[in-house]
N, C-alpha and C positions, 0 to 999 in steps of 0.2 A: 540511044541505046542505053543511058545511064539509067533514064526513068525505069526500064525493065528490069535491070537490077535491083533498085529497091522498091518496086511492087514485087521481084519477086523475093526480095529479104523479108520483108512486111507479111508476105502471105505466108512464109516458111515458119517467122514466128508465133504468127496466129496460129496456127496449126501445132506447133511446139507447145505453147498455152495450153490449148485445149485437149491435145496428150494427154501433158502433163495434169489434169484437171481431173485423169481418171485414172491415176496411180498412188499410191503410199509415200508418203512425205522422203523417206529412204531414195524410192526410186528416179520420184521429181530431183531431188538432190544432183544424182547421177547426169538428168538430162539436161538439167541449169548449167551444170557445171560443162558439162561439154561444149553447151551449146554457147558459155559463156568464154571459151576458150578458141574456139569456131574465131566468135568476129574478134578477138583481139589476135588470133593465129594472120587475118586474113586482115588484119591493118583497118576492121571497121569500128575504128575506137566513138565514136560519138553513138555508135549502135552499144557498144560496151556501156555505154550510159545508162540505156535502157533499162539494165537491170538492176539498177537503183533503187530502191523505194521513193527515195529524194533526190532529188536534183544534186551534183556536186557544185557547189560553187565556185572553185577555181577552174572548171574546163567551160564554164560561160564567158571567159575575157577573151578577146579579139585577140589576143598576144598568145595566149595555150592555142587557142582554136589554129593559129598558122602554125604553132611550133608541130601539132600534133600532125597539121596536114603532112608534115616532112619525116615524118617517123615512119622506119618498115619494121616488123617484126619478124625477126629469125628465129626463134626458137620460144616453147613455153613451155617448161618443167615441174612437174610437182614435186615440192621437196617433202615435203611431210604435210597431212590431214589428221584431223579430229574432231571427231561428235560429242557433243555435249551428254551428259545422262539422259537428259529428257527428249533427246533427239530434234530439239528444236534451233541448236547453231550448231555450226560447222566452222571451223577456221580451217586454212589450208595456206602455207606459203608457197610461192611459185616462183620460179625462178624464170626470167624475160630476158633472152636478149634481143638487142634491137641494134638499132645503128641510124642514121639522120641522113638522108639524102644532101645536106650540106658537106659533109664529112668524109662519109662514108668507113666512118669507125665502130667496130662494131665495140656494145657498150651489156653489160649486164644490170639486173635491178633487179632486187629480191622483193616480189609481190604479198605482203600479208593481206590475203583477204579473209574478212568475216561474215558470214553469208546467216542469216535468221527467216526460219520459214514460219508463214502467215497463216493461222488454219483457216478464218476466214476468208483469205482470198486464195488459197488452197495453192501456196506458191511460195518459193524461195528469193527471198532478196538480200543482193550485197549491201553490204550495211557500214563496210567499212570503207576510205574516199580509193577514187578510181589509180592508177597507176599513175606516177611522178616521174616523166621524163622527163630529163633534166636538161 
């Protein structure tokens, strides 16, 4: 049943992609961002990778990769956004709370992400490292 799940994540993004492929960098902004909220709302942090340009280098160790398996997320808040003049970054802080299936404490962490769109590949990438739970 698992594999169904992510053929049907896989297929939802490819599809999101290719939306997004025939809208206004503005609008692409909007659907990134939800849809970038979506898997971290829904605990799919390694799909949150995805929307990298590059690779993060601290969620490839064997030690994040199990701390992450144990992390739920409770809430995800926008605290404040902004567009750059040229319309080409976006920064937005967020506000995460979550908690640790060890625990069971619930924990906050303010997200600054900085997101730059690519006209080339007619797409929005987070640009700044993925969230640090601690």
């Amino acid at each position: 049943m698992r594999g169904v799940g992510i053929t049907t994540g896989i297929l939802a993004m490819a599809v999101l992609l290719t939306a997004c492929a025939t809208m206004d960098p503005e609008q692409q902004l909007g659907h990134t961002l939800r849809a970038y909220e979506r898997v971290v709302r829904w605990n799919d942090l390694q799909r949150a990778a995805s929307f990298r340009a590059e690779p993060d280098p601290d969620w490839g160790h064997a030690a994040v990769q199990k701390r992450l398996a144990g992390v739920r997320i409770s809430r995800y808040t926008v605290v404040e956004g902004h567009m750059s003049p040229d319309g080409r970054e976006f920064s937005q802080r967020v506000r995460i709370g979550y908690y640790s299936t060890d625990d069971v404490v619930e924990r906050t962490l303010i997200d600054p992400q900085r997101w730059e769109y690519v006209p080339d590949k007619q797409r929005w990438y987070l640009v700044s490292p993925l969230p640090r739970f601690p």
